[in-house]
C-alpha angles and dihedrals in degrees: 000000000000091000099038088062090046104054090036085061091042089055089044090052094047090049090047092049094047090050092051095047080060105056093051100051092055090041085053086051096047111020113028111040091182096068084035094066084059095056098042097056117037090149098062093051097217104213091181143356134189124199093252096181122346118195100166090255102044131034126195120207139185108211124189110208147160086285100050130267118330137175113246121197119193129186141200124250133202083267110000148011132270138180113272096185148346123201131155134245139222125236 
């Protein structure tokens, strides 16, 4: 009996912590563009960004990555944000 309540709570833990995961990651897609801009672009390894212009439907960011400095525009979705654009910069 001990064991079946064990692993019973153990199942329960691992379900509640998926489900979290999940729900960050959607709140980082629709809600918080700055930790968007991260997620939506692993390849580019942003060391750094910084809210360039924010007009509720478009965010400018300078983003400092592996590459060198680059502009990052994202745009809002009906119901999450997406990158715009991508250029690089010169230093």
């Amino acid at each position: 009996m001990f064991w079946a309540v064990l692993g019973s709570c153990v199942i329960v833990a691992i379900v509640a912590t998926l489900g979290r995961v999940g729900m960050n990651f959607n709140t980082a897609l629709t809600d918080k563009p700055d930790i968007a801009i991260y997620m939506l672009l692993p390849e580019e390894e942003i060391i750094h960004s910084e809210v360039l212009r924010d007009n509720g439907v478009e965010r400018h960011y300078l983003a400092e990555t592996k590459d060198g400095p680059k502009l990052v525009i994202l745009k809002r979705g009906p119901h999450e944000w997406f990158v715009s654009s991508v250029d690089e910069l010169h230093e």
